[in-house]
C-alpha positions as CSV (number, residue, x, y, z in Angstrom):
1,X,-16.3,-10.4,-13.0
2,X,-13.9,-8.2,-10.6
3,X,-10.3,-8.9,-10.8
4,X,-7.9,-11.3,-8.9
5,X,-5.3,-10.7,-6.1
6,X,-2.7,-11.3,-8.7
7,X,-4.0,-8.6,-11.4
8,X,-4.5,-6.4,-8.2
9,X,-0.9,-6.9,-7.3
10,X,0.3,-5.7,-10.7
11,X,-1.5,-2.9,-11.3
12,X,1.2,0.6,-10.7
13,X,-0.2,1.8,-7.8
14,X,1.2,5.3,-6.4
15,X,4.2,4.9,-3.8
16,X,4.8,7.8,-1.4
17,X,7.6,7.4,1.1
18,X,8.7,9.9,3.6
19,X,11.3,10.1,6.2
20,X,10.5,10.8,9.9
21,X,12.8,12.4,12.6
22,X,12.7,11.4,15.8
23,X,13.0,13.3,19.0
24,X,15.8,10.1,19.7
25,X,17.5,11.8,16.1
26,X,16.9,8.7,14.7
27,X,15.2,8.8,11.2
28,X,11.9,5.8,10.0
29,X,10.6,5.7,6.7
30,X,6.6,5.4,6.1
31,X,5.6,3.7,2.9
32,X,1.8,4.2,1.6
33,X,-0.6,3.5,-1.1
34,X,-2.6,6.7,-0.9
35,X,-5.0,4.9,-2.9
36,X,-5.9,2.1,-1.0
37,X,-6.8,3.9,2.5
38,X,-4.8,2.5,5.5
39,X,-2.4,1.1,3.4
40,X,1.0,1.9,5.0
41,X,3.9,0.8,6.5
42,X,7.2,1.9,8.0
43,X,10.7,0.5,8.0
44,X,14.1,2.0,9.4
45,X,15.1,2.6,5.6
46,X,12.9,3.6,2.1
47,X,14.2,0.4,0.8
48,X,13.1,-1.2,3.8
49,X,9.8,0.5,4.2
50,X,9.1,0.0,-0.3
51,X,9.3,-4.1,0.5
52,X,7.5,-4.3,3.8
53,X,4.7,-2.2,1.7
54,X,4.8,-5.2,-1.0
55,X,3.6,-7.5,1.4
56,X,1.1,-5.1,3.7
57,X,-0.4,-4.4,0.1
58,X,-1.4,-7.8,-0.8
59,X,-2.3,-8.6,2.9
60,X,-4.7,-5.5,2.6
61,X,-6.0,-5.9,-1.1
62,X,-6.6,-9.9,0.0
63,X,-8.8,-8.2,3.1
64,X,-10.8,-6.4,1.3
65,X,-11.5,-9.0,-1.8
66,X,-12.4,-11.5,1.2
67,X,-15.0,-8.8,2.4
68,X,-16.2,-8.4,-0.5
69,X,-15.5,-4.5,-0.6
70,X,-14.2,-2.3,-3.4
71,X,-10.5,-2.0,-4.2
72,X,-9.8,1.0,-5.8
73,X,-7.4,1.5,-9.1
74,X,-4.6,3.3,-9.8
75,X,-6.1,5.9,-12.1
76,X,-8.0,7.9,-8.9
77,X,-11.6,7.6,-8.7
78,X,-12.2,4.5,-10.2
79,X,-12.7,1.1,-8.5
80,X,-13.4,-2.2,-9.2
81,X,-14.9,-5.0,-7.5
């Protein structure tokens, strides 16, 4: 039996965030899961973009449970469904 959101949600997923310049010189962070594909964000601070990636991570591992796809693990190379 695959796992639920909730074991999904607790699993230490990698978090990259980067800033981005602007040509206004303003600076946006993006937030991402490089593990689960598509899964990003971006908020006008890290701390901003870390949370908003909390909640666009369960939005997209819910998506993908719903399908009935694969969500991938942590360790790299693995998944589970």
């Amino acid at each position: 039996m695959g796992r639920t959101l909730e074991e999904y949600l607790e699993l230490p997923y990698t978090v990259v965030i980067a800033p981005e310049w602007h040509s206004d010189s303003t600076w946006t962070y993006t937030a991402e899961n490089p593990e689960l594909p598509g899964c990003n964000t971006r908020g006008e601070t890290a701390a901003e973009a870390f949370e908003a990636l909390r909640v666009v991570r369960k939005i997209w591992i819910r998506s993908q449970l719903e399908a009935g796809e694969r969500v991938s693990l942590p360790s790299g190379g693995r998944t589970a469904g």
